[in-house]
C-alpha positions as CSV (number, residue, x, y, z in Angstrom):
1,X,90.0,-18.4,252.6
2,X,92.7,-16.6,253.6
3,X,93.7,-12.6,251.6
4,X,97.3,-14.3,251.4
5,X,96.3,-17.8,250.3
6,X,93.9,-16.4,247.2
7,X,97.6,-14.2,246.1
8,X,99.4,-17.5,246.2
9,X,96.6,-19.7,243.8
10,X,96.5,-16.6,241.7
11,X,100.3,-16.1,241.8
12,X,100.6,-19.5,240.7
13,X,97.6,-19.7,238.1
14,X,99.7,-16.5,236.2
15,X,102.9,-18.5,236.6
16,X,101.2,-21.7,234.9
17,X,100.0,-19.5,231.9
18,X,103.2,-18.0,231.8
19,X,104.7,-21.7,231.1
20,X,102.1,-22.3,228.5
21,X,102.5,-18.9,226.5
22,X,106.0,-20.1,226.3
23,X,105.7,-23.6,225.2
24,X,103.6,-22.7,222.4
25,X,104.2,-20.8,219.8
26,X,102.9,-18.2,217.8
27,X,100.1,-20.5,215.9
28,X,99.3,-22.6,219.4
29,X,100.7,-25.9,217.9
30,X,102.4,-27.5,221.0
31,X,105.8,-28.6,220.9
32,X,106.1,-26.5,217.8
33,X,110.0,-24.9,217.7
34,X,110.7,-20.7,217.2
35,X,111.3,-19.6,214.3
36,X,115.0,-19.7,213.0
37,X,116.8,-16.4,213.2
38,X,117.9,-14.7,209.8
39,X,121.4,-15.7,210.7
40,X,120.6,-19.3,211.1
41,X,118.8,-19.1,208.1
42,X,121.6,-18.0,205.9
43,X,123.6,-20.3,207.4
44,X,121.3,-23.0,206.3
45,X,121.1,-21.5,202.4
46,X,125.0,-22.0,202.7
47,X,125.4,-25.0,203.6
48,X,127.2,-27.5,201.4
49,X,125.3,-29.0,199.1
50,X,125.3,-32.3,197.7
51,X,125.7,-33.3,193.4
52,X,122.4,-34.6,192.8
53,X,123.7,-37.2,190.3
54,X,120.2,-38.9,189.6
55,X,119.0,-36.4,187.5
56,X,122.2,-36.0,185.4
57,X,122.3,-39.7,184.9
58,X,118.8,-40.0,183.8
59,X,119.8,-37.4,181.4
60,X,122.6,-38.3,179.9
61,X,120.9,-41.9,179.2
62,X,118.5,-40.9,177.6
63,X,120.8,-38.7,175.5
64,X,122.9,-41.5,175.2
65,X,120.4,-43.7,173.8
66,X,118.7,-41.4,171.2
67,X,122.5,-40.9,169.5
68,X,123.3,-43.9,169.6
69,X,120.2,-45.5,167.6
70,X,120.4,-42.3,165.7
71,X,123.9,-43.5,164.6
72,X,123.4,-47.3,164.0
73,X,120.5,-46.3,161.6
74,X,123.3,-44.0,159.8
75,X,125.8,-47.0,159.4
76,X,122.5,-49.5,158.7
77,X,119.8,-48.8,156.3
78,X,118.2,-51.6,157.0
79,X,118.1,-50.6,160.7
80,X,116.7,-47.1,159.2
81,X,114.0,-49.2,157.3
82,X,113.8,-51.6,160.1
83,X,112.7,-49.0,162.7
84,X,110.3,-46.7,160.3
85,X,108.6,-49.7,159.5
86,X,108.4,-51.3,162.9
87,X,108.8,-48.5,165.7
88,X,108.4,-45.2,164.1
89,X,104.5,-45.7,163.3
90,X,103.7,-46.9,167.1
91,X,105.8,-43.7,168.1
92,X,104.0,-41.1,165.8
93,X,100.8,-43.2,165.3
94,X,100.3,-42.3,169.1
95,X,101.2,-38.8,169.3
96,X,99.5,-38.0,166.3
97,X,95.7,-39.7,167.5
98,X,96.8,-38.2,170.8
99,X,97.3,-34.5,170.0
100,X,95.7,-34.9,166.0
101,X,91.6,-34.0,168.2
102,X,92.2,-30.6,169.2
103,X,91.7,-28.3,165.7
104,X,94.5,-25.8,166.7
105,X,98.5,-26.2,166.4
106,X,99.4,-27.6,169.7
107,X,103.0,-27.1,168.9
108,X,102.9,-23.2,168.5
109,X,101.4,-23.8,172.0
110,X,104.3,-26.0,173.1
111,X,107.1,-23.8,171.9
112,X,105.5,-20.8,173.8
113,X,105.4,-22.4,176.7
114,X,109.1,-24.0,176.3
115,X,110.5,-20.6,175.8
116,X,108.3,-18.9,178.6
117,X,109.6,-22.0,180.8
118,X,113.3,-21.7,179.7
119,X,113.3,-18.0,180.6
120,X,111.6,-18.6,184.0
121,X,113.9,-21.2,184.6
122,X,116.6,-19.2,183.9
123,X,115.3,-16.7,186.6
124,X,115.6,-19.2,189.3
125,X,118.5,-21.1,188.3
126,X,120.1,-17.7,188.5
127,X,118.7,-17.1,191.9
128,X,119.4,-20.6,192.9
129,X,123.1,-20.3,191.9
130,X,123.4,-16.9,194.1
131,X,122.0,-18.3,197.4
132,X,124.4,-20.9,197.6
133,X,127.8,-18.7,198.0
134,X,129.8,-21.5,198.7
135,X,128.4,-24.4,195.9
136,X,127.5,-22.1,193.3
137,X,128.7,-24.7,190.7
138,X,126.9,-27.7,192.2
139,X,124.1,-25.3,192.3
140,X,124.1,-24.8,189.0
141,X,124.4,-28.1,187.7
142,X,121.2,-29.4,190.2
143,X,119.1,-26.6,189.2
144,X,120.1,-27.4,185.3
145,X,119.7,-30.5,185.5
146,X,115.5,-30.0,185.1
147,X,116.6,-28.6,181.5
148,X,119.1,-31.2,180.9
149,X,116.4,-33.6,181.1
150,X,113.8,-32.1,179.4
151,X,115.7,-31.4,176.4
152,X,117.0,-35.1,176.1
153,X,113.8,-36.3,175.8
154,X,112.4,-34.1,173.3
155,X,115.9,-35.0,171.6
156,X,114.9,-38.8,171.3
157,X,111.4,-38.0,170.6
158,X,112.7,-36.0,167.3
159,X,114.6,-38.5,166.6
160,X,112.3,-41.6,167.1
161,X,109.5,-39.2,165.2
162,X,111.9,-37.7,162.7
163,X,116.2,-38.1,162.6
164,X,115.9,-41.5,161.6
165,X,113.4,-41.0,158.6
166,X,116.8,-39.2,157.0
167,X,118.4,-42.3,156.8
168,X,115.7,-44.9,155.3
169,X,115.9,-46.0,152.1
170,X,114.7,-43.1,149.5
171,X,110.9,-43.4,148.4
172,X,112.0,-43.2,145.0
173,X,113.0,-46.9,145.2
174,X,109.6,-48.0,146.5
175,X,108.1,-45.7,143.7
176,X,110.0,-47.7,141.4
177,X,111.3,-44.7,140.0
178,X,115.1,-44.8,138.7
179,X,117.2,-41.6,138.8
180,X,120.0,-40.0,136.3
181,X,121.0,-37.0,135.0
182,X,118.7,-34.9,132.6
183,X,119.4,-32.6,129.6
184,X,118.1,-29.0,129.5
185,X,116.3,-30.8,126.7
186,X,114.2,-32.9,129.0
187,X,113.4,-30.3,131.7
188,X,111.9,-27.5,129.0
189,X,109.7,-30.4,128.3
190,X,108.5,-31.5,131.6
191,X,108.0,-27.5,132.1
192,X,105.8,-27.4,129.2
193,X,103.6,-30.1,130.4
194,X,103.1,-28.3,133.6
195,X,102.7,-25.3,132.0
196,X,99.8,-26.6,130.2
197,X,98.1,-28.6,132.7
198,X,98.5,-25.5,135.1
199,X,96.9,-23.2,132.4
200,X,94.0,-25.6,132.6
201,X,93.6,-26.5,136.1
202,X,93.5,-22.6,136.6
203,X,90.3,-22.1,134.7
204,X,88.6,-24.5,137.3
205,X,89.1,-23.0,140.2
206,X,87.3,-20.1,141.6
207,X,89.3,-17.0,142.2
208,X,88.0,-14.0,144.7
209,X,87.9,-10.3,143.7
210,X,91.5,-10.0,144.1
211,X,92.7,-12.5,141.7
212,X,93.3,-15.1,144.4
213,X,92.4,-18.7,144.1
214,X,89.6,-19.9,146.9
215,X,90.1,-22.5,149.4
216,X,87.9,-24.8,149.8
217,X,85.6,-24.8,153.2
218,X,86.4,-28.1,153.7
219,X,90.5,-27.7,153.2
220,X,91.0,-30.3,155.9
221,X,89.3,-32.7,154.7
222,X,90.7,-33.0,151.3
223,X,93.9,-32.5,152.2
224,X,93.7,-35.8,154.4
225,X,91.8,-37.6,151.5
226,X,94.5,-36.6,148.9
227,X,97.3,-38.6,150.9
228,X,95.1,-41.4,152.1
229,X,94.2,-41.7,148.5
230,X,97.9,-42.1,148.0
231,X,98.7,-44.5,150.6
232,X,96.3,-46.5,148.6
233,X,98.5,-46.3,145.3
234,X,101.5,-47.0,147.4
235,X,101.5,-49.0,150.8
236,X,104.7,-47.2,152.3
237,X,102.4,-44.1,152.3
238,X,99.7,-46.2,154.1
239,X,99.5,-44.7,157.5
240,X,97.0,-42.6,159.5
241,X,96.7,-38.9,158.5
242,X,95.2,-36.0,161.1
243,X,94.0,-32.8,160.0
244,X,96.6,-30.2,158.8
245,X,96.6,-27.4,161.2
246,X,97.0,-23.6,160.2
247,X,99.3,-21.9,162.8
248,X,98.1,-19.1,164.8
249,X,101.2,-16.8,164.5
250,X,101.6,-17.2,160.8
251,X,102.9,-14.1,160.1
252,X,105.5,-15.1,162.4
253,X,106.5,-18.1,160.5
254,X,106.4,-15.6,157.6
255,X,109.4,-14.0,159.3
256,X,111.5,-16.8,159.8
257,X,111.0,-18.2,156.0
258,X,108.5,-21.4,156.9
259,X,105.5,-22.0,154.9
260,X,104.7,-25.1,156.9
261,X,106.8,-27.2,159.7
262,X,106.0,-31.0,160.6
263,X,106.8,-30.5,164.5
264,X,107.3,-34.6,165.3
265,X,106.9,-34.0,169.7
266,X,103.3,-34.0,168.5
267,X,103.3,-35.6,165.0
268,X,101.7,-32.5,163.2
269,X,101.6,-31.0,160.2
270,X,101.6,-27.2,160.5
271,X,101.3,-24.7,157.8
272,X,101.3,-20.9,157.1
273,X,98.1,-19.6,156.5
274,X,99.2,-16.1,156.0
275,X,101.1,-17.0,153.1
276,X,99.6,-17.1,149.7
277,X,96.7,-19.3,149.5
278,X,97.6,-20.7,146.1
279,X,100.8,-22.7,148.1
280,X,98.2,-23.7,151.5
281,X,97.1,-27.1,150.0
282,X,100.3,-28.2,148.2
283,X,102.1,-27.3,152.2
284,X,99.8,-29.2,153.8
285,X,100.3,-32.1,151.8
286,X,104.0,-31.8,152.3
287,X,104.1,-31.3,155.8
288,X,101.2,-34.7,156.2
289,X,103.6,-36.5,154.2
290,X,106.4,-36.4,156.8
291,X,103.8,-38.3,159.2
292,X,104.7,-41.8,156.5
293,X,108.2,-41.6,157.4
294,X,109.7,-40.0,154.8
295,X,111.4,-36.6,155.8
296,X,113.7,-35.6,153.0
297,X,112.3,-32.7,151.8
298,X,112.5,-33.8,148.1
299,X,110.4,-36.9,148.6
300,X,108.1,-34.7,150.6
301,X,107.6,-32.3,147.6
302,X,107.1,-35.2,145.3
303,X,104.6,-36.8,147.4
304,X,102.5,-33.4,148.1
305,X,102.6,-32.9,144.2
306,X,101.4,-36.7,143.4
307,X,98.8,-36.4,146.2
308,X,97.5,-33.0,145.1
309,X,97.2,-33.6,141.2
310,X,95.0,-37.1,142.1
311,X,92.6,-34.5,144.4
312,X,89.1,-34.6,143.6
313,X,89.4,-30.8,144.7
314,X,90.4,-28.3,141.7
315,X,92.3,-25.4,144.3
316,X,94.4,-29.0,145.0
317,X,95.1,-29.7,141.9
318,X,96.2,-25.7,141.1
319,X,98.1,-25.7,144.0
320,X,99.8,-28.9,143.3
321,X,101.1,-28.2,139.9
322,X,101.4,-24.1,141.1
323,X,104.1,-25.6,143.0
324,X,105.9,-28.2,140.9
325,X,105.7,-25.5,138.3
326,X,108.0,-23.5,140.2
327,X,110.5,-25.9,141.0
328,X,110.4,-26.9,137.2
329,X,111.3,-22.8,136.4
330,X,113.4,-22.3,139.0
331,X,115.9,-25.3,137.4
332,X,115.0,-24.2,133.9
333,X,116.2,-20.5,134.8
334,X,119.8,-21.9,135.4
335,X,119.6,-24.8,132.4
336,X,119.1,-22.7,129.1
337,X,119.3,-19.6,128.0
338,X,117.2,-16.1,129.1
339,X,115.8,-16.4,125.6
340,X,114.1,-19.4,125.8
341,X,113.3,-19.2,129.6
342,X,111.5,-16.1,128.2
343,X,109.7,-17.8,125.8
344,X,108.3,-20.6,128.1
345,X,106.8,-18.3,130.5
346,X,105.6,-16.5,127.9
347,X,102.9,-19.6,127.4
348,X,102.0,-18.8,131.2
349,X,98.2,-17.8,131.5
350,X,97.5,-13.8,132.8
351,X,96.2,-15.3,136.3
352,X,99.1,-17.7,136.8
353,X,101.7,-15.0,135.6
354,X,99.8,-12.6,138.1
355,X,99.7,-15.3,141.1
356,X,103.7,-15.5,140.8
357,X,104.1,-11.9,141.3
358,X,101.7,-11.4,144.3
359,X,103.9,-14.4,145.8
360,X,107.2,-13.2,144.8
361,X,106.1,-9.6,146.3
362,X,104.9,-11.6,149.4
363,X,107.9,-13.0,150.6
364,X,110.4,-10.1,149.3
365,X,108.7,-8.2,152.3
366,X,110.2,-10.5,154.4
367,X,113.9,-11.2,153.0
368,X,115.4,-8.7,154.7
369,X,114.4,-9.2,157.7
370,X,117.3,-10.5,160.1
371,X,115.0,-13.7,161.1
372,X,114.3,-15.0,158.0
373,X,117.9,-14.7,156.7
374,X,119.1,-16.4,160.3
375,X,116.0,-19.6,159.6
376,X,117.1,-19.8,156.6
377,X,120.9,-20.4,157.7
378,X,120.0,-22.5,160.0
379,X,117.6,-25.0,157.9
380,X,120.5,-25.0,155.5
381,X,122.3,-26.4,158.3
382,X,119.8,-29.0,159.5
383,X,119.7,-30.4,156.5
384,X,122.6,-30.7,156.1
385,X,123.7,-32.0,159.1
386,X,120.7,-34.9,157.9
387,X,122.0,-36.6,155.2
388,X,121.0,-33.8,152.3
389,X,124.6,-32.7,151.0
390,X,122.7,-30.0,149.2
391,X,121.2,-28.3,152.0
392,X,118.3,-26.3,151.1
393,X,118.6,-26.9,147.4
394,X,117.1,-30.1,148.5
395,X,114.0,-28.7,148.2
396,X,114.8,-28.2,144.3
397,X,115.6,-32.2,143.6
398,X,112.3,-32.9,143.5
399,X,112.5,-32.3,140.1
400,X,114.4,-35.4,138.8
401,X,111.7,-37.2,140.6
402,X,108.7,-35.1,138.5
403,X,111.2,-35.8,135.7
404,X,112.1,-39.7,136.1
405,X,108.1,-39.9,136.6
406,X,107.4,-38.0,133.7
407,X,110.0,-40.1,130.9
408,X,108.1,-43.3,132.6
409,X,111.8,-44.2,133.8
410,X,111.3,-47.0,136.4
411,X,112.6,-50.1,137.2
């Protein structure tokens, strides 16, 4: 073979490689296309973009739908009763078996993560909204829309689970209990009584070194008992209870004024368990008793106090009329005069007197604090936004129930 015929093969072998190493790109896909240039890719970012719409209507329907049950069962209390009789306890009966296993709060979990979420979010909807110079608003509103969604749902959720238990008929009715106005008279009565049966329930139950009353190991347990017990006595109670969970960041809820929260996306009953011990088991009752449907928060007191003083369990019982006690004082304070307010709390035992200080010292740590004056604003204005005129002084009504209950005053 020729000198000049071996430069042409080898001429042309360099020009086919040539060929390929331009056909293929970097990663030696064939038929694979170069990389965009910077300016092409900006120009891509700003190109126009389109509503997305879907999301937006999914949204606003289900928005849509959870106000507009939410208001029929305002104008209808038979719709109310209807629904917490019929839907509600599929609703909460499945997030409650669902999330009612795992022994920790997974709504303190939930609320961490839908903060952490919602500031992450923000983060990229901000970035989002800056890339697109020229459909920053439409930008805005597709990048939202994830939000929008999310929050409508939990919206009907709360409101299947919880919103429309404000609106059923009261339990007082099913208690056959019938409501009026009371004398001063009547209350320093009903005070006594509890004075007393607190004085004795107090020398059953066992106290630490510190003068504090001692759960029991099993706190759960008859917590659950005490309102299935209940639901027994009275059907509309009848439901299924899980354990009461104790909140990690307790001293958190401490802050913000909560001693327990009944957090219906996963139908459970939360408490404080940094508070004082003596109020655990009368809060856990309270917060279960939302899970029957009934969320006003005088109904909820009365029920706690009922399923507490039938507890086989002596802290129960303590804690249970601890806590009506206090409501029954509170009322008395404002009824008659200093003299005679005096005089019943001077009947008090030493270890019940003592326990109201520790708790009154408890939470005056935590008045001032900017977060527990702003909750309590707030839960003024949830309830009252709910059907309870009175706000937070709902909590204090449960004492014409302990009253009507007491004079025997039923139907």
């Amino acid at each position: 073979m020729s000198e000049k015929h071996k430069e042409n093969i080898s001429a042309a072998k360099e020009e086919k490689v040539t060929a390929q190493g331009d056909f293929l790109s970097e990663d030696g896909a064939e038929g694979a296309k170069t990389p965009a240039s910077p300016e092409t890719a900006e120009k891509k970012a700003q190109k126009p973009l389109k509503l997305n719409l879907s999301r937006h209507i999914i949204a606003g329907s289900l928005l849509i739908a959870a106000a507009l049950i939410l208001l029929i069962s305002r104008l209808s209390r038979d719709f109310a009763d209807w629904f917490c009789f019929n839907i509600y306890p599929v609703f909460s009966g499945i997030g409650s078996h669902i999330w009612g296993i795992f022994p920790f709060s997974a709504a303190e979990i939930i609320v961490a993560f839908v903060i952490l979420g919602a500031l992450t979010g923000l983060v990229f909807l901000i970035r989002h909204i800056i890339r697109h110079k020229g459909s920053r608003i439409k930008a805005f509103f597709n990048g939202f829309s994830i939000a929008e969604i999310t929050a409508a749902a939990l919206f009907l959720i709360v409101t299947f689970n919880c919103l429309i238990g404000y609106n059923r008929t009261p339990f007082s009715q099913f208690s056959g209990l019938v409501l009026r106005e009371y004398t001063a008279r009547e209350l320093r009565e009903l005070t006594l009584y509890l004075v007393e049966r607190a004085n004795e329930t107090a020398e059953e139950v066992e106290f630490d070194g510190e003068g504090r009353p001692v759960k029991p190991i099993d706190f759960n347990r008859y917590a659950v008992k005490a309102m299935e017990s209940l639901g027994e006595k009275y059907e509309v109670l009848k439901t299924y209870y899980p354990q009461p969970k104790a909140v990690a960041a307790s001293e958190i809820m401490s802050g913000f004024n909560l001693a327990g929260i009944y957090f219906p996306v996963t139908v459970e009953a939360n408490f404080n368990q940094a508070m004082p011990v003596s109020s655990q088991g009368f809060t856990a009752c309270h917060e279960l008793s939302h899970l029957s449907g009934f969320i006003r928060e005088d109904e909820a007191n009365f029920i706690a106090f009922m399923a507490c003083r039938e507890s086989e369990s002596a802290y129960f019982r303590y804690s249970g009329y601890l806590s009506a006690l206090t409501y029954c004082l509170n009322a008395l304070y404002r009824a008659v005069s200093r003299e005679e307010y005096s005089e019943v709390c001077g009947r008090l035992s030493s270890v019940i007197l003592d326990e109201y200080i520790y708790k009154n010292e408890y939470w005056a740590a935590y008045q001032k604090k900017v977060t527990y004056k702003v909750s309590s604003a707030v839960n003024d204005t949830y309830l009252k936004a709910n059907n309870q005129s009175d706000g937070t002084k709902s909590y204090g009504r449960v004492v014409d129930l302990l009253l009507a209950e007491y004079l025997g005053e039923g139907e």
